[in-house]
KEKE-3310 file (N, C-alpha, C; in steps of 0.2 Angstrom, whole numbers, plus 5000, padded with zeros to 4 digits):
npx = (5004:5009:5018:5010:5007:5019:5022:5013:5012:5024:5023:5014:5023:5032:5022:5020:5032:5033:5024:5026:5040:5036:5026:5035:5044:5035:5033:5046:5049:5038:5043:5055:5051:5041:5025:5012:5005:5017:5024:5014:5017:5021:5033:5038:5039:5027:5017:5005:4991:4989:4977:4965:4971:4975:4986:4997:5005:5022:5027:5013:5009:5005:5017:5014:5020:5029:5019:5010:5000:4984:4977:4975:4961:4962:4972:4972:4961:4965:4975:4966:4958:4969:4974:4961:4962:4976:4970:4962)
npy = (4994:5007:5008:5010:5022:5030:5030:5035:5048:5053:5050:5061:5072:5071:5073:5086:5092:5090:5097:5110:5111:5111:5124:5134:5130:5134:5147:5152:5150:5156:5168:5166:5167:5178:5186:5182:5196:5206:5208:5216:5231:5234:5244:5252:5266:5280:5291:5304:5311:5323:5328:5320:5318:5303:5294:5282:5269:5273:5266:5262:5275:5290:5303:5320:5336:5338:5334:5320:5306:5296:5291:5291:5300:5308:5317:5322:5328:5339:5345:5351:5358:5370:5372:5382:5388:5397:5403:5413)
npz = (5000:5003:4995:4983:4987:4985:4974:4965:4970:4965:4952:4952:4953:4944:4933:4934:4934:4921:4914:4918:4913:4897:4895:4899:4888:4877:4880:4877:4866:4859:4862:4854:4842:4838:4838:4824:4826:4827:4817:4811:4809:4823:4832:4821:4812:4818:4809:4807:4800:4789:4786:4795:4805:4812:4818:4806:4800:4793:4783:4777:4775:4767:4755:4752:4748:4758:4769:4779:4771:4777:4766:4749:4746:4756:4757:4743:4747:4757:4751:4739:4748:4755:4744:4740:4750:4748:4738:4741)
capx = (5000:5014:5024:5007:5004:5026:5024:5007:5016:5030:5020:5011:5027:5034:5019:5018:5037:5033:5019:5031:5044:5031:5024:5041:5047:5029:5034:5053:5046:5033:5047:5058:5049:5039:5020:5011:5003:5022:5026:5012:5017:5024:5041:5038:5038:5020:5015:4999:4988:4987:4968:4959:4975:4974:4992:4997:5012:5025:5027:5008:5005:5007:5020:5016:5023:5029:5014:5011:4993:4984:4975:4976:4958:4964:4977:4967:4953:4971:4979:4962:4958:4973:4974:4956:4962:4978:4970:4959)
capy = (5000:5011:5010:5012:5029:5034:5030:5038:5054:5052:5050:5068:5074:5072:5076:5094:5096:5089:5102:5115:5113:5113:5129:5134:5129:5138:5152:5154:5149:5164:5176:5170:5167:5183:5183:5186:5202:5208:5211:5222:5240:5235:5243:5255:5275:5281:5297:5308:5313:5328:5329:5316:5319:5299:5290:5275:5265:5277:5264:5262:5281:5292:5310:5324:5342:5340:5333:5314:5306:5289:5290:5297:5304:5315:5321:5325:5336:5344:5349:5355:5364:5374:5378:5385:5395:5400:5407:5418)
capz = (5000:5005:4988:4979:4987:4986:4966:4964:4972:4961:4945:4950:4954:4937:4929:4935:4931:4913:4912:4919:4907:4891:4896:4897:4880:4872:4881:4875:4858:4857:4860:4849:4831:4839:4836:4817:4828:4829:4809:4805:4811:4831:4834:4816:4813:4815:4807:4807:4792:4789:4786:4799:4812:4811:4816:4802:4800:4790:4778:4773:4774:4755:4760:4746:4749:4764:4775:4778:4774:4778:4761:4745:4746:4762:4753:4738:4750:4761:4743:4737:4752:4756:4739:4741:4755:4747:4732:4744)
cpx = (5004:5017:5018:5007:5012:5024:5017:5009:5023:5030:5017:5015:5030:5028:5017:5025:5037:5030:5022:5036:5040:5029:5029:5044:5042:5032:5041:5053:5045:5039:5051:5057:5044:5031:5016:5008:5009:5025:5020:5010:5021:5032:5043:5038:5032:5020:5009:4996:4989:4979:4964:4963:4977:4982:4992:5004:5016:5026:5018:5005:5008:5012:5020:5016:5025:5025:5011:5002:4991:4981:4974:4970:4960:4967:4976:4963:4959:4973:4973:4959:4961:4974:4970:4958:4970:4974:4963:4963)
cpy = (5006:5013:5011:5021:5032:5034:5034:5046:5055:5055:5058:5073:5076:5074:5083:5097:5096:5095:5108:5117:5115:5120:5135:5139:5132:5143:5156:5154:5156:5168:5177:5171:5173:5181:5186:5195:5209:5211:5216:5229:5240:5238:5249:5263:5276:5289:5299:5310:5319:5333:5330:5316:5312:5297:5282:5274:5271:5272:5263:5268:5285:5299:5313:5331:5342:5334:5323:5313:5299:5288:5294:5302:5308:5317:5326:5331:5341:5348:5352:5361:5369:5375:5382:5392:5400:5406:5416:5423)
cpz = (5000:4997:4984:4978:4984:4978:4964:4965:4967:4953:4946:4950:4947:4932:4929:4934:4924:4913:4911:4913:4900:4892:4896:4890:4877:4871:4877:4869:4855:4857:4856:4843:4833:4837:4828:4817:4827:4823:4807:4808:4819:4827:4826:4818:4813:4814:4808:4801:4795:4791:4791:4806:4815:4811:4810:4804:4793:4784:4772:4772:4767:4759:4753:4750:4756:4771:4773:4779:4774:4770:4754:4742:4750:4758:4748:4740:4753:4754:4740:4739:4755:4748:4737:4744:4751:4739:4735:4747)
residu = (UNK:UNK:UNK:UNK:UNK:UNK:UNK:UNK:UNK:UNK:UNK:UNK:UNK:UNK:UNK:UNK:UNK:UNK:UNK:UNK:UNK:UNK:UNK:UNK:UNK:UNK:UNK:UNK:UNK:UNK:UNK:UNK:UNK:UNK:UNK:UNK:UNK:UNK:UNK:UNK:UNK:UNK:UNK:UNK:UNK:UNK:UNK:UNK:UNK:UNK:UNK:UNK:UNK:UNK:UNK:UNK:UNK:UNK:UNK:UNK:UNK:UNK:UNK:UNK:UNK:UNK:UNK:UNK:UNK:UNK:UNK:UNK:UNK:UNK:UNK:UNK:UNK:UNK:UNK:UNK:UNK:UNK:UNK:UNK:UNK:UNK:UNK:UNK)
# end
């Protein structure tokens, strides 16, 4: 009875250090192949539209004369309406 319980003890013993270690190894994994949320903009230059005042990824945003936009309608209504006002 005695050696039933010591190996039953033993068995739950190793199977919480197994656990441990696996958990572990996820962990170590995750950080170093990094997660797919990690490629698209973490850790990037972020800019402001001009227009909507909206930050984007400095790679996905358009930059003419100067000022940086998330799209090339903003850009379009900024360029159209400061030429408005300059022509005033």
């Amino acid at each position: 009875m005695n050696l039933l319980i010591i190996r039953l003890i033993i068995f739950a013993v190793l199977f919480l250090v197994g656990l441990k270690l696996y958990r572990m190894y996820r962990q170590w994994k995750l950080d170093h192949e990094g997660s797919p949320a990690d490629s698209h903009g973490e850790g990037k230059q972020m800019v402001r539209c001009a227009w909507c005042q909206v930050h984007v990824p400095e790679s996905e945003a358009l930059r003419d004369k100067g000022e940086w936009f998330c799209s090339s309608a903003h850009r379009d209504r900024y360029l159209q309406e400061r030429q408005s006002d300059e022509s005033e």
